[in-house]
C-alpha positions as CSV (number, residue, x, y, z in Angstrom):
1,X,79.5,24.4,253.6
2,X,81.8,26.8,251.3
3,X,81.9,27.2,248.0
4,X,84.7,26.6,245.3
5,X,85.0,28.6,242.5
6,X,87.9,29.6,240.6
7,X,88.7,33.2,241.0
8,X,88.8,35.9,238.2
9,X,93.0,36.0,238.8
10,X,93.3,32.6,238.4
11,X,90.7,32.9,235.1
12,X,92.7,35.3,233.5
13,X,96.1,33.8,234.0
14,X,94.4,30.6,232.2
15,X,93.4,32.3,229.6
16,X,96.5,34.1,229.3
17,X,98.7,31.2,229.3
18,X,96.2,29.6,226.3
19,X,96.4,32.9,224.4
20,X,100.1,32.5,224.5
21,X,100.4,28.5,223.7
22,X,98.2,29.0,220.7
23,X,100.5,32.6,219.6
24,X,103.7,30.6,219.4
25,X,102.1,27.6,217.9
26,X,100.6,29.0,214.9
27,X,103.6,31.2,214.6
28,X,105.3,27.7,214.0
29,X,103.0,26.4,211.6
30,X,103.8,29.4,209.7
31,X,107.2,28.7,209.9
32,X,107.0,25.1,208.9
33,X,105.2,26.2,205.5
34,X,106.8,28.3,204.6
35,X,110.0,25.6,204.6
36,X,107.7,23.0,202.8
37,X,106.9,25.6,200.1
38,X,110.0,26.5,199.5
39,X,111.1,22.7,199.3
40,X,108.2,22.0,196.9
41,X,109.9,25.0,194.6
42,X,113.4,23.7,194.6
43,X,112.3,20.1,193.7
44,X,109.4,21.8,191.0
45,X,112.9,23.7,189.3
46,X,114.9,21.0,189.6
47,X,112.2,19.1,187.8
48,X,112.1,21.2,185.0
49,X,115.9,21.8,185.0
50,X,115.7,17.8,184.0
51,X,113.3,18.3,181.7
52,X,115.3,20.8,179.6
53,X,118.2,18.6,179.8
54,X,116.4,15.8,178.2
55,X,114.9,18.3,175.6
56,X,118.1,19.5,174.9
57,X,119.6,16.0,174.1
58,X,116.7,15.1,172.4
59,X,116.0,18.1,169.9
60,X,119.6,18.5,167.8
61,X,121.2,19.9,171.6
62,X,118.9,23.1,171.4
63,X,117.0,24.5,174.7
64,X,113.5,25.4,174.0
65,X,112.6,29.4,173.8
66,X,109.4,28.1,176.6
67,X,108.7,25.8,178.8
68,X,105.4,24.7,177.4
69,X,107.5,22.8,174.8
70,X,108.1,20.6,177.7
71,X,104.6,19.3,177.7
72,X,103.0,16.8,177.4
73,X,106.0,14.6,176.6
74,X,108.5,15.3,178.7
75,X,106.4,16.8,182.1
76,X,103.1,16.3,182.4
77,X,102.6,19.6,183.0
78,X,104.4,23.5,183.8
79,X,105.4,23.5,187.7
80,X,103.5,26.1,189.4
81,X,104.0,28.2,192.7
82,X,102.2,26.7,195.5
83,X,100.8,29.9,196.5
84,X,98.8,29.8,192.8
85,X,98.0,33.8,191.8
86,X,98.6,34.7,195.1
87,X,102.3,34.4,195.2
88,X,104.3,37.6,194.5
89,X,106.8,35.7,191.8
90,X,106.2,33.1,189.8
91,X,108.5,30.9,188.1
92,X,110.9,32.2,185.6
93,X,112.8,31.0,182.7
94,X,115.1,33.6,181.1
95,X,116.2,31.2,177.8
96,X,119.6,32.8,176.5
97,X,122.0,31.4,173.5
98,X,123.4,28.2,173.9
99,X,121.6,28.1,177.6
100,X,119.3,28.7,180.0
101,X,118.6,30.2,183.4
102,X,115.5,29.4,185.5
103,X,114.2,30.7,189.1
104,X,112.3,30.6,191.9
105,X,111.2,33.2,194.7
106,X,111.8,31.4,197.8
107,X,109.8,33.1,201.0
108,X,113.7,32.4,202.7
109,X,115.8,34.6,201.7
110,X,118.3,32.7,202.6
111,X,117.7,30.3,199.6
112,X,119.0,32.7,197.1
113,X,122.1,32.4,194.8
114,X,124.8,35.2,195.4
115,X,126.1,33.9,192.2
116,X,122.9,34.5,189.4
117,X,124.1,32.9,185.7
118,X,123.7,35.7,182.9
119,X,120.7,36.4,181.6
120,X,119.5,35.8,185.3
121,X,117.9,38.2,187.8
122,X,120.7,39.5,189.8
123,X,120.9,38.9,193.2
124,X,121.2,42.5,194.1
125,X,117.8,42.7,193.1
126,X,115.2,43.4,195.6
127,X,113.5,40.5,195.1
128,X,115.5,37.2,196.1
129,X,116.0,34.2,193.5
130,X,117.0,31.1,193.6
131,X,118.7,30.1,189.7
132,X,119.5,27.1,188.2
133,X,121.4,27.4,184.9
134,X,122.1,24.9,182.1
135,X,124.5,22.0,182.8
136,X,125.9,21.8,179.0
């Protein structure tokens, strides 16, 4: 009676074929956070872009000179990055007169404004941003 066994070839192309399933599928899941923090950033500054707006309606049309005047009654709290301390930029807010401008460091690139308000980084910077600027 003979014996089956898998052979060492047929082993390593297994293994190989794994090795490259599990490469391109946590290259994906890379991919896809990246996208879902950078969507969490865009909705936290667009937050707080409505939050200004309602402090500047609210306090005799002035924008505050910080955004912890914002709390507690009009946000709960200050957005954060969703990389914490370990993210490269955090969120800024340049306050300027009679406006504002504030941004976010998107991991895309591709997020960025060609068009930065004054008082805003510029987009010729090395670091990317993504600015929202007052709406009055």
């Amino acid at each position: 009676m003979k014996k089956r066994a898998f052979t060492l070839f047929e082993l390593l192309v297994s293994i190989s074929i794994i090795g490259i399933l599990i490469a391109v599928a946590s290259l994906s899941y890379g991919a896809a956070q990246k996208k879902a923090r950078d969507a969490r950033r865009i909705e936290d500054i667009t937050a707080v872009q409505k939050a200004l707006e309602m402090y500047y309606s609210q306090n005799g049309f002035l924008y505050p000179n910080n955004l912890s005047l914002l709390t507690p009654g009009l946000m709960q709290k200050v957005p954060t990055d969703p990389k914490g301390a370990a993210a490269t930029c955090q969120y800024l807010y340049y306050p300027a007169s009679g406006g504002y401008c504030a941004c976010i460091c998107p991991e895309d690139r591709t997020l960025g404004n060609s068009n930065a308000p004054n008082g805003c980084p510029s987009a010729a910077s090395p670091q990317t941003y993504y600015c929202l600027k007052n709406q009055q």
